[in-house]
C-alpha positions in Angstrom: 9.5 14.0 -1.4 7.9 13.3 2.0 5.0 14.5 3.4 6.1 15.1 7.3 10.1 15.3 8.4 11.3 14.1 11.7 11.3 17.9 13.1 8.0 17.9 12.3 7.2 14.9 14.6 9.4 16.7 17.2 7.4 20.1 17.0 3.8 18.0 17.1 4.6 15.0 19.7 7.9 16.1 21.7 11.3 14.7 21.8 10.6 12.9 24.4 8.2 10.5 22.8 10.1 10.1 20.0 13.1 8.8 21.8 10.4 6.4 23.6 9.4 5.4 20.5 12.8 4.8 18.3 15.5 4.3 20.8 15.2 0.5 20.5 19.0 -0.2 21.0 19.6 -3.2 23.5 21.7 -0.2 25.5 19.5 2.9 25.4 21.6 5.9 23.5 18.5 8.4 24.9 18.5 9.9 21.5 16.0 9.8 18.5 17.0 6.8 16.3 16.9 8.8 12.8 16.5 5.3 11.0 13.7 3.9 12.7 12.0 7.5 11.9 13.1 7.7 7.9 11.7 4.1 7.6 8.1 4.9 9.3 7.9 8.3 7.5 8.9 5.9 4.2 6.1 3.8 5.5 3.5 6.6 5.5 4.3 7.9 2.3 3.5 4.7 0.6 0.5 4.5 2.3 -0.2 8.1 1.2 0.9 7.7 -2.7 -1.0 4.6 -2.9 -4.4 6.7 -2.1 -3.4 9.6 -4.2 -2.6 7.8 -7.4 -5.6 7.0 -8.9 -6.6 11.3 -8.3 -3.4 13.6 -8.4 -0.3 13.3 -10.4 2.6 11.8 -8.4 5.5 13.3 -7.1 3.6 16.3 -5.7 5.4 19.2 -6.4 4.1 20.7 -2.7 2.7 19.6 0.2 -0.5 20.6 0.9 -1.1 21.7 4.9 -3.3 18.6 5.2 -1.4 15.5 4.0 1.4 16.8 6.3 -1.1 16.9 9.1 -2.4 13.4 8.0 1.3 11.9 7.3 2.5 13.0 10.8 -1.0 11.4 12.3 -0.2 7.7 10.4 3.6 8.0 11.0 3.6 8.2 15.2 1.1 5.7 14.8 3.7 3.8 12.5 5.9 4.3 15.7 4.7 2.3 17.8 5.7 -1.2 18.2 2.8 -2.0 20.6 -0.5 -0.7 20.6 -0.7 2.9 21.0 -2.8 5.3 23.3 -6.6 5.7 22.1 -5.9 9.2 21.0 -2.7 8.6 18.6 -4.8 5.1 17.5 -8.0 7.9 16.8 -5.9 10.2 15.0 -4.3 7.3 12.9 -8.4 5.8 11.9 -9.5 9.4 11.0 -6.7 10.1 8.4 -7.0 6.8 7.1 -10.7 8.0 6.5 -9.3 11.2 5.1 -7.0 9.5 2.5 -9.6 7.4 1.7 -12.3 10.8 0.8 -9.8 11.9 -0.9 -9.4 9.3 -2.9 -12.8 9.3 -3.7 -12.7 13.1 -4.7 -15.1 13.9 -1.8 -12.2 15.7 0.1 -10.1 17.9 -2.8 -7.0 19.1 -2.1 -5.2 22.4 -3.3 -3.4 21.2 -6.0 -3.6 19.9 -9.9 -5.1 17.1 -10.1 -5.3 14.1 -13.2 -8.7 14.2 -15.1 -11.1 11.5 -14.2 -11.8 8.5 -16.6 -14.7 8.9 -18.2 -17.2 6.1 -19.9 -16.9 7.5 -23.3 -20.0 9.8 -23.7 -20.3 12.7 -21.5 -24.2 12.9 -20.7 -27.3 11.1 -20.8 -27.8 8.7 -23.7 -31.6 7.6 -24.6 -32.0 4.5 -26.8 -35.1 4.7 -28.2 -35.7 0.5 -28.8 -39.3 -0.5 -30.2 -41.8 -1.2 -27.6 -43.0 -4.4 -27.3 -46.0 -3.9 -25.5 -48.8 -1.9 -28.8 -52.3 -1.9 -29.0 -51.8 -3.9 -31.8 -50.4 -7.2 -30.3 -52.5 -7.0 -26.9 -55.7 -7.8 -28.5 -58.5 -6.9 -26.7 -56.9 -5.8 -23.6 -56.5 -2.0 -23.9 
């Protein structure tokens, strides 16, 4: 499952820059290069995956209005063979923040997610250890 689709891309950047961006034959077709696209959007879902592992279960079953928004952000970035413009390269830094608070849990997502790990006991533990300091071994001193 994939988080954006090429007519996704379309709607949110234009045909135009698409074609800019994948029509890398040596003769330009002036059409959207459908492989170049599969393997970014292949790209970002990796990249996605990789920060939803450790937090949801994997394949999601739907996806969530944000991660498209986020996958569509990384994947024209993923587009570009040279540096982009500052507001695709802005968009690209802020969801690579976003996947990363949500990997954290600070950002939660609409779906079912796995249970964290937890240490073993769930709450405070006191050890009450004998105290080496008494009025009995410091003399005079208290």
């Amino acid at each position: 499952m994939t988080y954006a689709s090429q007519q996704q891309l379309i709607e949110r950047f234009g045909e135009r820059l698409l074609i800019q961006l994948t029509d890398r034959a040596t003769v330009p077709t002036g059409v959207i290069d459908p492989a170049v696209v599969t393997r970014a959007l292949t790209d970002t879902d990796a990249v996605i995956d990789g920060y939803l592992a450790g937090r949801y279960a994997l394949p999601l079953e739907t996806t969530p209005p944000l991660l498209a928004d986020l996958a569509q952000a990384i994947a024209i970035y993923k587009l570009h063979p040279y540096a982009p413009d500052a507001k695709i390269d802005q968009d690209y830094k802020d969801a690579m923040a976003t996947l990363a608070r949500i990997s954290t849990g600070t950002v939660k997502l609409p779906i079912a997610g796995i249970e964290p790990v937890s240490g073993g006991s769930a709450g405070v533990e006191a050890i009450d250890r004998e105290r080496p300091l008494t009025p009995e071994n410091l003399g005079g001193f208290i």
